[in-house]
C-alpha positions in Angstrom: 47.0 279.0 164.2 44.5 277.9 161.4 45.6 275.7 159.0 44.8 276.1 155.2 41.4 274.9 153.5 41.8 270.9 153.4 41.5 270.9 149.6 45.0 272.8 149.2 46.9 271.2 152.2 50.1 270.1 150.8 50.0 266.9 152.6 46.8 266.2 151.2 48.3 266.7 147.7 51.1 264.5 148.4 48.7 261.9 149.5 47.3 261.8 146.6 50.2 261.4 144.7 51.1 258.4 146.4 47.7 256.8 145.6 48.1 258.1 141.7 51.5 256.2 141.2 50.2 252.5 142.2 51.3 251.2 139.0 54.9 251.1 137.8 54.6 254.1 136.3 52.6 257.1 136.6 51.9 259.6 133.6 50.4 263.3 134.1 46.7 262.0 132.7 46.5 259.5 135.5 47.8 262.7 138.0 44.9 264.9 136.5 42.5 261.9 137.1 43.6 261.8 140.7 43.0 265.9 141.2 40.5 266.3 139.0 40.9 268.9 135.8 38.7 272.0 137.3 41.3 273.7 139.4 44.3 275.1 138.2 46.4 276.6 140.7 46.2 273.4 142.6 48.2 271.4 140.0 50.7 274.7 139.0 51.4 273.8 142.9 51.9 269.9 142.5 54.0 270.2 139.5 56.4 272.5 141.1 56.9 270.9 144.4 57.5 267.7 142.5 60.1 269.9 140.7 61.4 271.0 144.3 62.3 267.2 145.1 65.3 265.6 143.6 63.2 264.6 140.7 64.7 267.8 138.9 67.8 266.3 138.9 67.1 263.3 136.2 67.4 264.8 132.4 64.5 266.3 130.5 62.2 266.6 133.8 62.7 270.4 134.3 61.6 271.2 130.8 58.5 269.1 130.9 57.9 270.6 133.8 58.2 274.2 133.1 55.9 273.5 129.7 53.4 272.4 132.4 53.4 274.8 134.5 53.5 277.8 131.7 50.8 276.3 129.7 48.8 275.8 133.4 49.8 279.2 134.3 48.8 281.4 130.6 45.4 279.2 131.4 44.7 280.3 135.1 45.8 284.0 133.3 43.0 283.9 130.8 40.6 282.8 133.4 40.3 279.5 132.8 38.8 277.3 134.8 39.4 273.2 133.5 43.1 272.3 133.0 44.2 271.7 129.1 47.4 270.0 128.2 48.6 268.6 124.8 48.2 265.1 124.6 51.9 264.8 123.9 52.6 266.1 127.9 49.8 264.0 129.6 51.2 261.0 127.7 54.6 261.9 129.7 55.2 259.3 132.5 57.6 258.7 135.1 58.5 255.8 137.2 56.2 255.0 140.3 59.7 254.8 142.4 61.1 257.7 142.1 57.3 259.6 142.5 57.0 258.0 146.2 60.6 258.4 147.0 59.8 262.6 146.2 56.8 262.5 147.8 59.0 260.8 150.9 61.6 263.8 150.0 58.8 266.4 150.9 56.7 265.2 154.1 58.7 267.2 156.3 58.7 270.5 154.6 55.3 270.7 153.1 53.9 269.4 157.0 55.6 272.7 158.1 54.3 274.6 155.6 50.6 273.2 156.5 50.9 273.8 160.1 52.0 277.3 159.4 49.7 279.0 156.9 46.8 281.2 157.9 44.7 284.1 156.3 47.5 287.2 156.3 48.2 290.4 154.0 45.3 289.2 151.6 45.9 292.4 149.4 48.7 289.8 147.6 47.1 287.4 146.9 43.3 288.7 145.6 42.8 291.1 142.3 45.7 292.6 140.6 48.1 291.5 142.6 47.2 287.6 141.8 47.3 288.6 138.2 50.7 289.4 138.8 52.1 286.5 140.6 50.1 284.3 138.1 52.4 286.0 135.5 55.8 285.4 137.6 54.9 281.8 137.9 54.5 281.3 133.9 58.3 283.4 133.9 59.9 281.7 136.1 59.8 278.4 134.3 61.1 279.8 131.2 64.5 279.6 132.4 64.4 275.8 133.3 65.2 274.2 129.9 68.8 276.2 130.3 69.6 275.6 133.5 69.0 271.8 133.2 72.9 271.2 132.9 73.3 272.6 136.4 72.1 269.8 138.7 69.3 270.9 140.8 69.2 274.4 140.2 65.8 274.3 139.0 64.5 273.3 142.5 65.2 277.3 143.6 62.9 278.5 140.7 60.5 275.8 141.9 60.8 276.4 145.5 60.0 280.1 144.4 56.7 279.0 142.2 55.7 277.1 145.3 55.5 279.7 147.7 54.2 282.2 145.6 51.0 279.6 144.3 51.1 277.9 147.7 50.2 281.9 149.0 47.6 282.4 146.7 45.8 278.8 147.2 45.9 279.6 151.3 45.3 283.7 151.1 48.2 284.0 153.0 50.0 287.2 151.5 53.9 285.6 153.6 54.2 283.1 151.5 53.8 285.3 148.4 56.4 287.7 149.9 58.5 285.0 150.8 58.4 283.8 146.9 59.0 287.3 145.4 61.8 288.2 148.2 63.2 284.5 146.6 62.7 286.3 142.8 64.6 289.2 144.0 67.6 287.2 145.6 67.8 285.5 142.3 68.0 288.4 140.1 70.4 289.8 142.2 72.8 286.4 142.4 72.1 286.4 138.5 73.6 290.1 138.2 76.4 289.2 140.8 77.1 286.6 138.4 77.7 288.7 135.1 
């Protein structure tokens, strides 16, 4: 089974985290210095796996987050091509620690995930159908600065933006029905709920 293009291998992306947090703490300029600023979808990805590790548990992280990712994902919507955040985001930092002890966190998972991605039901992740998940990944975050009192329940929302850019990075149309059968499964516990 193929593996996904090298450039958007999640291990690859954690390695690079590592070597972005040598100091003792690592802000989101010196991340886009260590990705680059020309792709997009790459960095949606990063910002919600890091959001996936228990890094959404400490205070205020989620929302940063989710102003990330929306402002990343409106971009990639408009068909833009170089990544633009306020300088009051990329001057956000956080400790070198807990960065490596995330990226620690997700070896094990994002391996797997490597190992099984291939080329499958393109149709949803090319044309219309990319516009669309683009537009779920900028609404999913919305909800984050709310849920921020309930320990590590922005890591489902995250896990969900994960797959579904993860899909689209790799062409593999699983992954984006794995992330919109997640969506579902939230809507429906939300419902349950009220």
């Amino acid at each position: 089974m193929p593996a996904p293009e090298t450039d958007h291998r999640l291990t690859e992306m954690l390695d690079g985290l590592e070597k972005a947090g040598q100091g003792r703490k690592v802000s989101f300029r010196d991340l886009l210095r260590q990705f680059g600023d020309r792709a997009i979808t790459p960095f949606i990805l990063l910002i919600a796996l890091l959001m996936v590790s228990p890094l959404s548990g400490i205070p205020g992280t989620p929302t940063l987050a989710a102003m990330i990712i929306v402002t990343m994902a409106v971009q990639a919507l408009s068909g833009r091509k170089r990544i633009w955040l306020p300088e009051f985001l990329l001057r956000q930092r956080l400790r070198s620690e807990r960065l490596h002890q995330a990226v620690r966190w997700m070896r094990k998972p994002c391996a797997f995930l490597d190992r099984h991605s291939q080329a499958r039901l393109q149709f949803l992740t090319k044309g219309v159908m990319r516009w669309i998940t683009l537009a779920v990944c900028a609404a999913i975050p919305l909800a984050w600065p709310l849920l921020e009192i309930l320990p590590m329940v922005t890591s489902v929302g995250a896990a969900t933006v994960s797959l579904l850019v993860f899909g689209l990075l790799t062409h593999d149309g699983v992954y984006v029905l794995l992330g919109y059968c997640a969506v579902a499964l939230s809507v429906f516990a939300g419902l349950a709920l009220l």
